[in-house]
C-alpha positions as CSV (number, residue, x, y, z in Angstrom):
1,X,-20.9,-13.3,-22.7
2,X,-17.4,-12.2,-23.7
3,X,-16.2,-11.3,-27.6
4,X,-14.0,-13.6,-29.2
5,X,-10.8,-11.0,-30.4
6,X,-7.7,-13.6,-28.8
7,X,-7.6,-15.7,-32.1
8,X,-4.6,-17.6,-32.0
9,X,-0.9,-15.9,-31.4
10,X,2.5,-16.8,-32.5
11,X,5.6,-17.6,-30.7
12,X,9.2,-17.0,-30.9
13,X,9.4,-19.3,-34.1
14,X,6.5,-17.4,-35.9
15,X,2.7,-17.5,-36.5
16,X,1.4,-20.6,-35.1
17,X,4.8,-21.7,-33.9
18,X,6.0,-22.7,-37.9
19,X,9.5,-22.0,-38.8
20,X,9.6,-18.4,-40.5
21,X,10.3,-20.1,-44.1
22,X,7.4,-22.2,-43.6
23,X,5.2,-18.8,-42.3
24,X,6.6,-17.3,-45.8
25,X,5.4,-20.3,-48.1
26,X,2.1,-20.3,-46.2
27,X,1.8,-16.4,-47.0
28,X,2.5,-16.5,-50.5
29,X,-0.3,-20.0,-50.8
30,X,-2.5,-17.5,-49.2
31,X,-2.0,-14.8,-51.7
32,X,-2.8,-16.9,-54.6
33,X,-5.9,-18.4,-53.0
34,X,-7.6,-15.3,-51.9
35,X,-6.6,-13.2,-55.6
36,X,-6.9,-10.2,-53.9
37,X,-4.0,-8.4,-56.3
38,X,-5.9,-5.0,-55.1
39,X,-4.5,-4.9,-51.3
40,X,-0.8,-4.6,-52.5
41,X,1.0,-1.6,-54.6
42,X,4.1,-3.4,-53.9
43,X,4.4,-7.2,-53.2
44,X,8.4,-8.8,-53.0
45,X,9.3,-11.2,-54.2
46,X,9.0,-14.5,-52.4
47,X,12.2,-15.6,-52.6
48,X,13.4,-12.2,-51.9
49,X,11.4,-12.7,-48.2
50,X,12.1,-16.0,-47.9
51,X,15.9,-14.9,-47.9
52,X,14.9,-12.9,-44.8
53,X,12.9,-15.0,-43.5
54,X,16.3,-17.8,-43.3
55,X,18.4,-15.1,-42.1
56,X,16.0,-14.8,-39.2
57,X,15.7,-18.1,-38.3
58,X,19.8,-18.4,-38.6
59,X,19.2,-15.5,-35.7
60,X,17.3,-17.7,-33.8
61,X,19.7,-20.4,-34.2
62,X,22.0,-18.2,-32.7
63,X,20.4,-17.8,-29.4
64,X,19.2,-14.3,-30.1
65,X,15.9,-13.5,-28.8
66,X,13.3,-12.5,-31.2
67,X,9.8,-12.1,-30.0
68,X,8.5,-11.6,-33.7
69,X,10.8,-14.3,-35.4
70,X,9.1,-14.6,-39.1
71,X,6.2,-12.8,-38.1
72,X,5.0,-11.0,-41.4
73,X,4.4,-7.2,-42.0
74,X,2.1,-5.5,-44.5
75,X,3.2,-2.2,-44.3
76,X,0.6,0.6,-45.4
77,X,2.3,2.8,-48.4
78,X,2.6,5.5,-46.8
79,X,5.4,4.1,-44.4
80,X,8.9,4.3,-45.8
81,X,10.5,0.7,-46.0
82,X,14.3,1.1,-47.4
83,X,14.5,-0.1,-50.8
84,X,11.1,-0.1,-51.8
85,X,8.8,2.8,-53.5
86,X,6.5,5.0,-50.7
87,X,3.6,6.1,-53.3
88,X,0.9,7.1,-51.1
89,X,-1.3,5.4,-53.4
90,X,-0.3,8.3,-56.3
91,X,2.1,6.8,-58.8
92,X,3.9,10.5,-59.7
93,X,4.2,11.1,-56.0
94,X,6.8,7.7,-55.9
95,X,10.5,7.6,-55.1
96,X,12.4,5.6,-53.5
97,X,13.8,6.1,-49.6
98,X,17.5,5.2,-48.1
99,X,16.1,4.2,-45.1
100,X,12.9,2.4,-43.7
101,X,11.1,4.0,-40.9
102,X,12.2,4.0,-37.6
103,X,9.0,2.5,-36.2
104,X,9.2,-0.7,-38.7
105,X,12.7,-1.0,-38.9
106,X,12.0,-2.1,-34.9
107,X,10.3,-4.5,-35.6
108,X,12.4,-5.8,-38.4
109,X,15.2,-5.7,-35.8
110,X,13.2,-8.4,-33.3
111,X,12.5,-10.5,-36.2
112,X,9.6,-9.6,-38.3
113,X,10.1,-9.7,-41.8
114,X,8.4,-7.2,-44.6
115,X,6.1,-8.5,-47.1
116,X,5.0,-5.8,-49.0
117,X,3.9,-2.2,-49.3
118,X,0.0,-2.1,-49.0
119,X,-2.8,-0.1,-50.4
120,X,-4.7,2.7,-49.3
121,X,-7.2,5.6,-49.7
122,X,-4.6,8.2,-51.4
123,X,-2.9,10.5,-48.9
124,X,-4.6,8.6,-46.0
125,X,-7.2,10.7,-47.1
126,X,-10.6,8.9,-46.6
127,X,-12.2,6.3,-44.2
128,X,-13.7,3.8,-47.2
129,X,-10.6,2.4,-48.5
130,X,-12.0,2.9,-52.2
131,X,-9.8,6.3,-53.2
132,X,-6.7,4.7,-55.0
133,X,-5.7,4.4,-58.8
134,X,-4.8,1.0,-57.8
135,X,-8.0,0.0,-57.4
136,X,-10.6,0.0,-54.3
137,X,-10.1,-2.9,-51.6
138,X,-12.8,-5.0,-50.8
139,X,-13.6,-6.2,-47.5
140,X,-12.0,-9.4,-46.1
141,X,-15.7,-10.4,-45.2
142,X,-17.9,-9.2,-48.0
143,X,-15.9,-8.3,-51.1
144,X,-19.2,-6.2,-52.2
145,X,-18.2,-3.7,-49.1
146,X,-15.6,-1.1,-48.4
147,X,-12.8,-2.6,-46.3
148,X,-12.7,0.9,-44.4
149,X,-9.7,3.3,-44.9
150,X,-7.3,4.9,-45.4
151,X,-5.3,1.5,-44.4
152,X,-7.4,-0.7,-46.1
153,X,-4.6,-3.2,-47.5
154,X,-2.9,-3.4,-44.6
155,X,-6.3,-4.7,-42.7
156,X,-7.2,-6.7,-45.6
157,X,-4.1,-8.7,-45.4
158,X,-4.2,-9.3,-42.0
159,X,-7.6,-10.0,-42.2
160,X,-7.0,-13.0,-45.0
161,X,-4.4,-14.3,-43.0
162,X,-1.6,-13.4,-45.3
163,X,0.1,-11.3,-42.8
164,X,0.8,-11.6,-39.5
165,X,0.7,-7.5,-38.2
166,X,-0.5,-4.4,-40.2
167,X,1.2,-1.2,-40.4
168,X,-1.5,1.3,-40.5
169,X,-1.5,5.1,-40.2
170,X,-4.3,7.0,-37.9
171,X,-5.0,10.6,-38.4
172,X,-9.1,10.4,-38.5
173,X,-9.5,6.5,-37.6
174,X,-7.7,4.7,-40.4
175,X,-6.3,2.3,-37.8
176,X,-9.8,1.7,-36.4
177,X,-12.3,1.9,-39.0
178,X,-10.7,-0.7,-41.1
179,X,-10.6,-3.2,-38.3
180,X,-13.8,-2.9,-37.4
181,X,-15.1,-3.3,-40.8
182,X,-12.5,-6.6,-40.6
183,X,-12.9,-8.1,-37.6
184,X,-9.7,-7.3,-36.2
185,X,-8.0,-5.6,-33.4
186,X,-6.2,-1.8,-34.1
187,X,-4.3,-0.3,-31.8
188,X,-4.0,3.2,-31.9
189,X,-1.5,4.7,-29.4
190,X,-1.0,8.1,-27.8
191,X,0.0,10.6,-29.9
192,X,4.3,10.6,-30.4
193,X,4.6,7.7,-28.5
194,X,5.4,6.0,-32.0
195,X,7.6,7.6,-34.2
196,X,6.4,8.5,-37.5
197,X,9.6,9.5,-39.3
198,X,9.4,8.1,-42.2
199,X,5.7,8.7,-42.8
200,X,4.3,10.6,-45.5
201,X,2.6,13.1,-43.7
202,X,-1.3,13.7,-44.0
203,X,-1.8,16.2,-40.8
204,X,1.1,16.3,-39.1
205,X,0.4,17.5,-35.9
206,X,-2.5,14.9,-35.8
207,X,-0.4,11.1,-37.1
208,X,-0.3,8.1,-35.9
209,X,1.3,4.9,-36.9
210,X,-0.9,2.4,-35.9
211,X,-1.4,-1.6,-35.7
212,X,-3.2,-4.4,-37.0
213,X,-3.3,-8.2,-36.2
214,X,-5.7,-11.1,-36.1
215,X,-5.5,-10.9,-31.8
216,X,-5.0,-8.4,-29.3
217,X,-2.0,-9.8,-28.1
218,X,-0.2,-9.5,-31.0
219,X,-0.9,-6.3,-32.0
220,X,-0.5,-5.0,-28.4
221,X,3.0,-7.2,-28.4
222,X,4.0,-5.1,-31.8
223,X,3.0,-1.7,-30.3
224,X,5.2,-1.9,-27.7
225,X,7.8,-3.0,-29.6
226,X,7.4,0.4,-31.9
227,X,6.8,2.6,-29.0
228,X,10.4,4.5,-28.0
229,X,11.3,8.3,-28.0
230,X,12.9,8.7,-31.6
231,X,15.3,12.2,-32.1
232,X,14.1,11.8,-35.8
233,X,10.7,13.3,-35.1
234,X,9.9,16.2,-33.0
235,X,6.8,15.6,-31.9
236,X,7.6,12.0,-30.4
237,X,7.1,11.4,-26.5
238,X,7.8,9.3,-23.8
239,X,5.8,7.6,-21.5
240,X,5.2,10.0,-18.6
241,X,6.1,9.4,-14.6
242,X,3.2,9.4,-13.7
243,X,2.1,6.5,-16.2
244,X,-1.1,4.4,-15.2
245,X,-0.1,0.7,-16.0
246,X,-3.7,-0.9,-15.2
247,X,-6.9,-0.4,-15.1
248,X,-8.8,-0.7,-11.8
249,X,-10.4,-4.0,-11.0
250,X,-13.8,-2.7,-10.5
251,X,-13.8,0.0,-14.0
252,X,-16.1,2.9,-15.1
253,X,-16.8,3.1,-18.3
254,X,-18.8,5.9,-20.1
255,X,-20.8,5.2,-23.4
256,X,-22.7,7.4,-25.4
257,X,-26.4,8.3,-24.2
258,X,-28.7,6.9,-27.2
259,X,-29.0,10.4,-28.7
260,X,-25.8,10.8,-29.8
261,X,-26.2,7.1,-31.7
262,X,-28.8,8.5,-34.0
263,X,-25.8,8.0,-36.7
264,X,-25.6,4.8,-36.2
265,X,-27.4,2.1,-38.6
266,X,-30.0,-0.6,-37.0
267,X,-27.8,-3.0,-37.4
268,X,-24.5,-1.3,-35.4
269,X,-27.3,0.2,-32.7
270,X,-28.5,-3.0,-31.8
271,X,-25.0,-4.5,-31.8
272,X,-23.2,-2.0,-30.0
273,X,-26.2,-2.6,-27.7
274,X,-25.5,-5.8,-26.9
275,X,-21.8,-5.2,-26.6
276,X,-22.3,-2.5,-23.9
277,X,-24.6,-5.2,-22.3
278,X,-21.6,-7.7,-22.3
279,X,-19.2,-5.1,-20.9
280,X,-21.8,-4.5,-18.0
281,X,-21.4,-8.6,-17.5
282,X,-17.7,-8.5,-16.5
283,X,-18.1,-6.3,-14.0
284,X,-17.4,-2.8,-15.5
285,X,-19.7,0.0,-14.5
286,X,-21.5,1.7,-17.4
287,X,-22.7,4.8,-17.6
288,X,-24.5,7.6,-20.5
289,X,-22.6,10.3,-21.0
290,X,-23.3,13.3,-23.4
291,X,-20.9,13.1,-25.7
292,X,-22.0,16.1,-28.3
293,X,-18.9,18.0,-27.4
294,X,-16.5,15.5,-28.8
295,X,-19.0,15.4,-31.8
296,X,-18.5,18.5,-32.4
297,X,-14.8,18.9,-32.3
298,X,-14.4,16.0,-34.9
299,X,-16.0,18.3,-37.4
300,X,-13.2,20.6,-37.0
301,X,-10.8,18.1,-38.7
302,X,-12.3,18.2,-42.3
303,X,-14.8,21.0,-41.9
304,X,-12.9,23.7,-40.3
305,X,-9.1,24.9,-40.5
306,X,-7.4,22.1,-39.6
307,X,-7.4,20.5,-42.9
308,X,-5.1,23.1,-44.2
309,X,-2.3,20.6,-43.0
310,X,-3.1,18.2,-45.2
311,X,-2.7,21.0,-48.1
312,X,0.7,21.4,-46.6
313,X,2.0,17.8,-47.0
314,X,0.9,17.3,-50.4
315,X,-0.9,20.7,-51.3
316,X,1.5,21.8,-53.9
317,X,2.0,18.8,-55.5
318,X,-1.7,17.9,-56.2
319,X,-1.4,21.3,-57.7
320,X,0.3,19.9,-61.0
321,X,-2.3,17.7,-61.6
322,X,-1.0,14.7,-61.6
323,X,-2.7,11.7,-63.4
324,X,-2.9,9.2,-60.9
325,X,-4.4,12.0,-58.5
326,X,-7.9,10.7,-57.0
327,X,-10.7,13.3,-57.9
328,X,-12.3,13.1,-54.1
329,X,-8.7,13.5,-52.7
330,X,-7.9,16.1,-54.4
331,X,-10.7,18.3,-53.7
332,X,-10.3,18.0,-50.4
333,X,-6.9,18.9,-50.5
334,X,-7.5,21.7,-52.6
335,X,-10.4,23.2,-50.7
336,X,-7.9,23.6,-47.9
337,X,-5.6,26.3,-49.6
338,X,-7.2,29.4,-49.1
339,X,-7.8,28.5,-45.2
340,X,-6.5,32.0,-43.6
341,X,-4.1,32.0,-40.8
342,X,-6.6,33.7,-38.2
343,X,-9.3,30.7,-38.8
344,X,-6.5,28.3,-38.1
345,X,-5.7,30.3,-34.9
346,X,-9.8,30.2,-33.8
347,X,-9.8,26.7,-34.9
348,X,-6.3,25.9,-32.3
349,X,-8.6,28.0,-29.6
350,X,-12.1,25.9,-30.7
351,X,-9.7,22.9,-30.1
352,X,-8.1,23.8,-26.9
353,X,-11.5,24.1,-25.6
354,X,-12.9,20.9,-26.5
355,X,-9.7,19.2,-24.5
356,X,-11.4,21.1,-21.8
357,X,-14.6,19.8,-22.1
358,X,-13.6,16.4,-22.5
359,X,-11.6,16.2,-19.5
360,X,-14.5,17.0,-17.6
361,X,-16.9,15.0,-19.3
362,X,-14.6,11.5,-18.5
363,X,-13.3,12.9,-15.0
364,X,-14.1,10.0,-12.6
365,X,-14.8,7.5,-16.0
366,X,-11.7,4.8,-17.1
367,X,-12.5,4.8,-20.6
368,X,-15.1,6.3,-23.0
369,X,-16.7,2.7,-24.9
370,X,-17.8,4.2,-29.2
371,X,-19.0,2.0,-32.3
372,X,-16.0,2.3,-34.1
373,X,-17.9,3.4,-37.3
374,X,-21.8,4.0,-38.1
375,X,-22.2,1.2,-41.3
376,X,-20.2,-0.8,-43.4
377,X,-21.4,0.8,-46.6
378,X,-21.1,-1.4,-50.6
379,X,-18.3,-0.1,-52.9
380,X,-21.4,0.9,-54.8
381,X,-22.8,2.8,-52.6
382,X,-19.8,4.7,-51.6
383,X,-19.4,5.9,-55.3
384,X,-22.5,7.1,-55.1
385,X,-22.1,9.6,-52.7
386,X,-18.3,9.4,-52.3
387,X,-18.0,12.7,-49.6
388,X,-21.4,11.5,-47.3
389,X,-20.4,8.2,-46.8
390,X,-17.0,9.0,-45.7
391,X,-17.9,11.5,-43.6
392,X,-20.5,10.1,-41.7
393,X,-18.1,6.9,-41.0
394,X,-15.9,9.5,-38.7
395,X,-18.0,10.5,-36.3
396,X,-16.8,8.4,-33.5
397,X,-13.5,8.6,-35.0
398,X,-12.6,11.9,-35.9
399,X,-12.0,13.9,-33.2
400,X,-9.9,11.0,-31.2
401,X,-6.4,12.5,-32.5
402,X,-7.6,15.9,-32.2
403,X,-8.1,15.7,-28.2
404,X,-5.1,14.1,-27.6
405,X,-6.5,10.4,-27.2
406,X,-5.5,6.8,-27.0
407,X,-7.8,4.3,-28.6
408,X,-8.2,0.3,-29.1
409,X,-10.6,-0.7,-31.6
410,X,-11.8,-4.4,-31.2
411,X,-14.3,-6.3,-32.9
412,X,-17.7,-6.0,-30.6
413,X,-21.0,-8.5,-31.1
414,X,-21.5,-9.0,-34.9
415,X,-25.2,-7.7,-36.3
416,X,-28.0,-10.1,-35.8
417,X,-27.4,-11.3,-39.7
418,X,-23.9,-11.7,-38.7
419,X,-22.1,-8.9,-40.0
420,X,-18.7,-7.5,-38.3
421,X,-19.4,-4.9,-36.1
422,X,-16.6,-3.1,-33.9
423,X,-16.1,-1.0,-30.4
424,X,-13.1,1.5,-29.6
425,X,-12.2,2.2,-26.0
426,X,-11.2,5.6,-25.7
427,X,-9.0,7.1,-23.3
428,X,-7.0,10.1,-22.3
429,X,-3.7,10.5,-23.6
430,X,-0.7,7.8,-21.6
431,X,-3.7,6.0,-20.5
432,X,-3.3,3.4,-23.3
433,X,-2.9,0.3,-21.0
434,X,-6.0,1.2,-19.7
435,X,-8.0,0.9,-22.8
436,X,-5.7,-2.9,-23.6
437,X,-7.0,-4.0,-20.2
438,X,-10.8,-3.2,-21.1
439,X,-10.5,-4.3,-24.6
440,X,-8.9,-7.7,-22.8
441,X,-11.9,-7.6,-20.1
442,X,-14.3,-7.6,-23.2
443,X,-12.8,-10.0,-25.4
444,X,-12.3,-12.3,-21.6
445,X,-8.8,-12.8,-22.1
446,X,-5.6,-12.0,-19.9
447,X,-4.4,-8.0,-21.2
448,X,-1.4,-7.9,-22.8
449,X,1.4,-5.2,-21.7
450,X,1.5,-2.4,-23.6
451,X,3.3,0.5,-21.6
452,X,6.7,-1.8,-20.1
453,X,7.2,0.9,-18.0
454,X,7.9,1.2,-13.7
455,X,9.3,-0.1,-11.2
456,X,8.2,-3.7,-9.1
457,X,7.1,-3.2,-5.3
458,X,6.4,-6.4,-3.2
459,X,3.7,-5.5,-0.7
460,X,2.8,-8.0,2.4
461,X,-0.1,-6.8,4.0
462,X,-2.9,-4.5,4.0
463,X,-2.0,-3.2,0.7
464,X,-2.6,-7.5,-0.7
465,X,-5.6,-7.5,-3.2
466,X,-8.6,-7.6,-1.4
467,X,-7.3,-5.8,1.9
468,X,-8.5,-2.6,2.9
469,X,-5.5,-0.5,1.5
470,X,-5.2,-2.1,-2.0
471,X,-6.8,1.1,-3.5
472,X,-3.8,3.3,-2.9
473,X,-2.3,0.7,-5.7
474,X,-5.2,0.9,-7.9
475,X,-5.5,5.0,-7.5
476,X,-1.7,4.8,-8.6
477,X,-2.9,2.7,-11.6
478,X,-0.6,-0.4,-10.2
479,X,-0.4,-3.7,-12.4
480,X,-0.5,-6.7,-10.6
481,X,2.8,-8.9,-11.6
482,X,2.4,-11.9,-9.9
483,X,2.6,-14.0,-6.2
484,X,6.6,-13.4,-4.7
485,X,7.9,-15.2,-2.1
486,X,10.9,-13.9,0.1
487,X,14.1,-15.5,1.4
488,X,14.3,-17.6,4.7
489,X,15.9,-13.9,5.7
490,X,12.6,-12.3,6.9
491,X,10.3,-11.9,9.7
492,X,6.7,-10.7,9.9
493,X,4.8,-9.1,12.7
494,X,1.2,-8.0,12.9
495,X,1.5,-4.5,14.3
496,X,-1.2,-2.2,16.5
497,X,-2.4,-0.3,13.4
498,X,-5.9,1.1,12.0
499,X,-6.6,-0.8,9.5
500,X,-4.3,-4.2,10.9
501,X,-1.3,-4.9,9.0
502,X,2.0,-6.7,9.4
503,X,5.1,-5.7,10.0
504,X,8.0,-7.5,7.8
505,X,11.7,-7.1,9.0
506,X,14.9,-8.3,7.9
507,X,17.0,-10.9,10.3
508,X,19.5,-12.3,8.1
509,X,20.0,-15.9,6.4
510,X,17.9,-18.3,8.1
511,X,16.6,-16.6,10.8
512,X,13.0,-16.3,9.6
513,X,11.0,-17.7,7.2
514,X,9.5,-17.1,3.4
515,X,6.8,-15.0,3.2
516,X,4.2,-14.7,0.6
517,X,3.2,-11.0,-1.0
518,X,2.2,-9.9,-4.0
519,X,4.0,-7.9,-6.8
520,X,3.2,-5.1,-8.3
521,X,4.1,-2.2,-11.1
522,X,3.8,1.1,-10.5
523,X,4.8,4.2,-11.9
524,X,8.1,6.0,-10.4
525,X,6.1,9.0,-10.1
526,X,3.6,6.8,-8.4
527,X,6.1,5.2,-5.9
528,X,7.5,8.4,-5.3
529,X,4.5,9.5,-4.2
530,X,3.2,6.5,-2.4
531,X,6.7,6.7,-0.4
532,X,5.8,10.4,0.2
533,X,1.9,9.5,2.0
534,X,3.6,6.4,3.7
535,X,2.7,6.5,7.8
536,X,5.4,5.3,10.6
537,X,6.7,2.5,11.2
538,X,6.4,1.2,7.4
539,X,9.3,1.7,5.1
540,X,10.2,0.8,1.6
541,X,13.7,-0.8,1.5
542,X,14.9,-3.6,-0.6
543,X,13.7,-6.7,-0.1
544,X,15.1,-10.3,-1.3
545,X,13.0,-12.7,-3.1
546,X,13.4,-16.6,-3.2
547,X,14.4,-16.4,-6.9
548,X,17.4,-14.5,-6.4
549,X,15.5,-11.0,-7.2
550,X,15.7,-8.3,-5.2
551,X,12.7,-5.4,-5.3
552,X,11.3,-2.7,-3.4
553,X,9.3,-3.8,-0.9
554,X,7.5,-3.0,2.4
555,X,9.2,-3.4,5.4
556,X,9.0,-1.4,9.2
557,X,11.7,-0.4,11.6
558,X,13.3,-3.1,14.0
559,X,11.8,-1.2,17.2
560,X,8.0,-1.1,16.1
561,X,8.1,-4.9,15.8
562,X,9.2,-5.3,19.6
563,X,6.3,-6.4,22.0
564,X,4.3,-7.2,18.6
565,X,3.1,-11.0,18.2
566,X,5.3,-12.6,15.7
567,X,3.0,-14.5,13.2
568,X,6.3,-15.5,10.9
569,X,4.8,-19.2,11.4
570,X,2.2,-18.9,9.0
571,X,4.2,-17.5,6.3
572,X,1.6,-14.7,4.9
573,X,-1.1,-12.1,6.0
574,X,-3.9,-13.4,4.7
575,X,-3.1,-16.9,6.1
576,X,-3.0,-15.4,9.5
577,X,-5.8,-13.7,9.1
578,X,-7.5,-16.9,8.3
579,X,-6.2,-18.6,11.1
């Protein structure tokens, strides 16, 4: 069984391979057919975006390349986009910025055009998608339910198939909830890895800009896009050295034992149930875990001192009392002013520790496998009991910022009466390639490249998939890239070694043969230390490939090769060793 999330993905010309006017026109017929005027604060005008949209495609013309040529962005309000109003879903709060954020404008710059500013839950304060003057957005699936915040227009629009890729902020799991309640993908990457200048903060230290689209590949394809070290914010980061680029072939995968699901409704317990059983079904080992710890940390982020951030973003100007100013929103906000400085201080400690105890608890797993979210409650119900609701639709969510985590939220096996129902894969922070290659393995669809990061090595031998050193590539958290070939320039030997492996040495022109290998991508801190464990007589040197590349590869000095039997003939290891 495998879950459908690879819908269908644009190319270079746009959604569904239409010319970007053509992706415009379609976007604005969608708009009037769904009348769903709640998901925008701010909508352009369509000949405004068609404009763009023509200036793009002149781009194309041109012979620039432009992976997200008239792809369309709904861009949560919260995000500054140059020229139009950032309200944060409060109308007094509203001005006007010189410049769009650094994160979008990247995206704008390989092609995708802006359609709007979207609503959300005030602040990107709330998980229900239901705290804005400008009305509560109803689920692309069942307008009677919550679409899930804070970044419920963004989802929405994707959802509809008005836009093409949702800008989304993440600070308690407004990039996740929402697509689980949608039946969409959200990627939510490490911490700093994209910029949010030009986001209105909620917590600071805790922020994400996040993404939405209709497939994983897209919203994989935008992510890295947005993902650079920006001077603009302080806390952004690079991908590390030491950066794990796939997961292994055979993965562990740790899911919650079935105590910590008492949160969960019937409904989402029997489907996450049946997801975890699919998982199993690809070949990824599953096991319980206890995951109370991380539980309990999430409770920190509303119920203990942490929230004092969000009083200082928007603290003192909730403070005047401003009309548009949601009730619920507010109170939080204002419960947070009189939070000392020595209960932040235990609260950084509390925190410190939990990153402790969640190391341990995944040491030896690839991923942790959560419900996104415990219900998909009625906009009814949620104004019922506006603070319960909410609060219990965090649990799996809430503490994933707070630990430093990565996350990909993808839609899991709908309820038995059909109902959306969605799965995160959790992971440690820089591991987020990892959690795109399980979300992939799920869905049964090739994963996407999120981290473009590394450096290529051609390997020959014993080091092949399937040969007995391949895990020393998968420990390094090596992507596979593909079958390589060599120049006629080469020579290959099997050598007297434990385990057997060849030998490839450089001739010159002609004086050998092509030989297959295998490519990978692997961390420089990972070469570096592969190159560091590497036994005599093998060597990694340059080596040539038939398409005019030339990579790092495995070779061995001329003199171990002397008195070795020359097995060029066959042209690969592994047909020699089926010889």
């Amino acid at each position: 069984m495998s879950i459908d999330i690879a819908g269908s993905t644009g190319d270079a010309r746009g959604a569904a391979g239409v010319s970007p006017a053509d992706r415009v026109d379609a976007a604005y017929r969608r708009i009037e057919e769904v009348d769903r005027p709640e998901v925008w604060i701010t909508l352009r005008p369509e000949a405004e975006v068609r404009a763009e949209a023509d200036a793009v495609a002149a781009r194309l013309a041109a012979g620039e390349p432009l992976p997200l040529a008239g792809q369309l962005l709904a861009v949560k309000d919260n995000v500054d986009v140059a020229g139009l109003p950032t309200t944060a879903a409060c109308p007094e709060f509203a001005y006007r910025p010189d410049a769009t954020a650094s994160a979008v404008a990247r995206l704008v710059a390989r092609g995708a055009v802006v359609l709007g500013k979207t609503n959300l839950d005030q602040f990107a304060t709330g998980l229900v998608g239901t705290r804005s003057p400008y009305g509560a957005v109803r689920s692309a699936v069942d307008p009677e339910r919550v679409s899930g915040g804070s970044s419920s227009g963004s989802a929405v629009a994707v959802a509809l198939g008005i836009a093409d890729i949702g800008i989304g902020t993440d600070t308690a799991g407004s990039g996740r909830v929402p697509a689980a309640l949608n039946r969409i993908v959200g990627v939510k990457a490490t911490m700093g890895v994209v910029s949010t200048h030009g986001v209105v903060p909620a917590c600071v230290d805790y922020d994400c800009l996040t993404v939405f689209a209709a497939d994983l590949d897209l919203a994989v394809t935008a992510a890295r896009i947005m993902a650079a070290p920006d001077p603009r914010d302080p806390r952004s980061r690079r991908w590390p050295a030491d950066l794990r680029l796939a997961a292994p072939s055979a993965p562990r995968v740790a899911v919650p034992r079935p105590e910590d699901l008492a949160a969960l409704c019937p409904g989402y317990r029997d489907a996450f149930e049946r997801t975890v059983t699919a998982l199993a079904g690809s070949g990824t080992a599953v096991e319980h875990v206890d995951i109370s710890p991380l539980l309990g940390a999430a409770r920190l982020l509303y119920d203990g001192a942490m929230v004092a951030e969000r009083y200082a973003a928007v603290g003192a100007f909730l403070a005047t009392g401003p009309a548009g100013a949601d009730p619920t929103v507010a109170a939080i906000v204002a419960a947070a002013a009189n939070t000392t400085g020595h209960e932040f201080a235990e609260d950084l400690d509390a925190l410190a520790r939990a990153r402790a105890a969640a190391r341990e608890l995944l040491a030896g797993f690839d991923a942790l496998l959560l419900p996104t979210t415990t219900e998909h409650p009625t906009i009814a119900a949620v104004r019922q009991d506006p603070i319960g609701i909410n609060r219990r639709m965090g649990t799996y969510t809430n503490f994933c910022n707070l630990l430093d985590m990565a996350a990909v939220a993808v839609p899991g096996a709908d309820t038995a009466t059909g109902d959306p129902f969605g799965v995160t894969f959790v992971v440690p922070a820089f591991d987020d390639q990892v959690a795109v290659d399980l979300a992939a393995r799920l869905a049964g669809v090739d994963a996407p490249t999120l981290a473009d990061e590394g450096v290529e090595l051609a390997v020959f031998g014993a080091h092949l998939r399937g040969q007995p050193l391949h895990f020393q590539l998968e420990d390094l958290g090596a992507r596979f890239a593909g079958t390589v070939t060599t120049t006629d320039a080469y020579r290959l030997a099997a050598l007297d070694t434990t385990p057997a492996k060849p030998g490839l040495v450089r001739r010159g022109p002609g004086l050998g043969a092509p030989i297959l290998g295998e490519l990978f991508r692997v961390s420089t801190a990972g070469l570096g230390t592969f190159l560091a464990a590497l036994p005599a007589p093998m060597a990694l040197t340059r080596v040539e490939l038939a398409d005019g590349r030339a990579v790092v590869g495995f070779s061995c000095t001329h003199d171990s090769v002397a008195g070795a039997t020359d097995i060029t003939e066959f042209g690969g290891w592994r047909a020699y060793l089926a010889r």
